[in-house]
C-alpha positions in Angstrom: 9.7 46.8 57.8 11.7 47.4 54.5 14.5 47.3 56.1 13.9 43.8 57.8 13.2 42.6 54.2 16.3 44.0 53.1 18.3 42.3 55.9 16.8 38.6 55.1 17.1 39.2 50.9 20.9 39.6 51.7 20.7 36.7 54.2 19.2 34.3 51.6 21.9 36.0 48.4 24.5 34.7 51.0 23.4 31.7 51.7 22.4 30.7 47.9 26.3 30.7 46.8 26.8 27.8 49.9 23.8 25.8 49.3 24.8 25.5 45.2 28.5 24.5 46.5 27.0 22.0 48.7 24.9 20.4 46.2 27.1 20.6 43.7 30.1 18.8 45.8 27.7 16.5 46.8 26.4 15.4 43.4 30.1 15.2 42.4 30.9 12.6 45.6 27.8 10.3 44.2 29.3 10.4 40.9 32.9 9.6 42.1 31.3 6.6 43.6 29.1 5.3 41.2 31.1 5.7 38.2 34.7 4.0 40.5 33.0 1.3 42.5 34.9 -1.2 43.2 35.8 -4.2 40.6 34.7 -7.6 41.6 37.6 -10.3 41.8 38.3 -13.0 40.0 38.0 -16.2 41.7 41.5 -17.3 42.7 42.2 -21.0 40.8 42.6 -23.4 43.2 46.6 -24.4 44.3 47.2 -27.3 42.2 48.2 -30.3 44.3 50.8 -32.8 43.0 50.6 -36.7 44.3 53.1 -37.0 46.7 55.6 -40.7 47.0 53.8 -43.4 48.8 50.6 -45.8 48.5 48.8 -44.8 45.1 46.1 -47.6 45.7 46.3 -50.7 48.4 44.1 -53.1 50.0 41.3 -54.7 47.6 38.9 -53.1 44.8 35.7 -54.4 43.6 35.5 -52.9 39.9 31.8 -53.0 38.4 30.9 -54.8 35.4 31.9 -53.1 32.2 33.4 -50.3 34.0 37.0 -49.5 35.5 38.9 -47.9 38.4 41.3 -45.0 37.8 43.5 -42.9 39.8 44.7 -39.6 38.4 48.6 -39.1 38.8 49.6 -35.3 38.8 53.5 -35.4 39.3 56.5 -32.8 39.1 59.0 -34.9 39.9 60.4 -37.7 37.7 58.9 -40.9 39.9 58.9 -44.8 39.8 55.3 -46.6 40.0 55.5 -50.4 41.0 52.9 -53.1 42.4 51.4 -55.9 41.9 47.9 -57.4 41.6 45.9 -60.2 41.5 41.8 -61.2 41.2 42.1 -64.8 42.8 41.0 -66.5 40.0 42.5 -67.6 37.2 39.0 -67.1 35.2 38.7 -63.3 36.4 40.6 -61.0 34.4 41.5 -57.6 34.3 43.7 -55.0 33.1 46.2 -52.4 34.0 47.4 -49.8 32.5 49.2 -46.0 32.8 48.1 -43.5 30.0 48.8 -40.2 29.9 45.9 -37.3 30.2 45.5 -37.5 26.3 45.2 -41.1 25.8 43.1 -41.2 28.8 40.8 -39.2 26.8 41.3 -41.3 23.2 41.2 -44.9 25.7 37.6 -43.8 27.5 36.3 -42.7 24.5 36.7 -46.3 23.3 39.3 -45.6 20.3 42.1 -47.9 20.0 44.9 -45.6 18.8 45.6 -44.3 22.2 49.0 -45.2 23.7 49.5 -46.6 26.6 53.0 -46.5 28.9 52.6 -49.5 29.7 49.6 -52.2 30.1 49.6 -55.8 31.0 46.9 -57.2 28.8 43.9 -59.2 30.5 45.5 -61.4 33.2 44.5 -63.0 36.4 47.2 -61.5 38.0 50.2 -59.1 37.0 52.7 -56.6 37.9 53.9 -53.4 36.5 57.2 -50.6 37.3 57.9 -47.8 35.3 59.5 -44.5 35.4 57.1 -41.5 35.1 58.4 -38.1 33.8 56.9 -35.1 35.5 53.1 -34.8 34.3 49.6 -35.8 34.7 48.9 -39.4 34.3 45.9 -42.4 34.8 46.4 -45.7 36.4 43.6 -47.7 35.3 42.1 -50.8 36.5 40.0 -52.3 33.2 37.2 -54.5 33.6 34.8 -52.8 31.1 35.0 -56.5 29.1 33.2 -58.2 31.5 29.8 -58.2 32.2 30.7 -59.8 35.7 32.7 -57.8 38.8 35.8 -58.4 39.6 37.3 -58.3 43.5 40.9 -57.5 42.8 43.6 -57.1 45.3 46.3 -54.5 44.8 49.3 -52.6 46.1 51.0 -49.9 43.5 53.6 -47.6 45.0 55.3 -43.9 43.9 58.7 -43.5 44.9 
């Protein structure tokens, strides 16, 4: 009877020594895990996408009153903008113009020390051409000085 006691004391003092291991490797794994987990990522910014030559606008626009149409222009290439356009009426007028992204900002906010590349004025009908440098631009359509809207027909090209 001892002796069986004797038997499963030195049973247990030989398993103790594996069950402590165990634990202990297993409370070292959790920690590994919870103190390495893995970082989230960032958000990859989107590819920025340049305009490509061809058709900027075409066909025919009907700009609100007192508002405007705009296009942004995001070149990296030196590139030539050129069209024409016209409101068929020689009582309808609107402007256009090409700013750059700062004067876009200084021109829609209403201030009058932005500078414009170039700008026709407020005309019935007009055409523009320039030579853009590699950049980020606006062609604007203006017709925020009249409280009427204006049907304007257009065709401006990047080559």
């Amino acid at each position: 009877m001892f002796e069986h006691a004797d038997n499963e004391k030195r049973s247990w003092n030989r398993i103790w020594p594996g069950v402590v291991v165990a634990v202990a490797i297993t409370l070292f794994a959790i920690q590994i895990f919870r103190v390495n987990q893995p970082t989230p990522s960032a958000p990859e910014p989107e590819p920025r996408v340049y305009t490509t030559a061809g058709p900027l606008v075409s066909g025919q626009l009907v700009i609100p009153a007192n508002d405007f149409y705009s296009n942004r222009i995001d070149l990296n290439r030196r590139t030539k903008l050129s069209g024409s356009f016209r409101t068929g009426s020689t009582r309808a007028l609107v402007s256009v113009l090409v700013v750059n992204e700062s004067n876009f900002d200084l021109w829609n906010a209403g201030q009058s020390n932005y500078r414009a590349l170039t700008k026709t004025g407020y005309v019935p009908a007009g055409r523009i051409s320039l030579v853009l440098e590699p950049g980020i631009y606006f062609f604007i359509i203006d017709n925020r000085e009249s409280a009427d809207p204006r049907s304007v027909t257009v065709d401006f090209l990047l080559e």
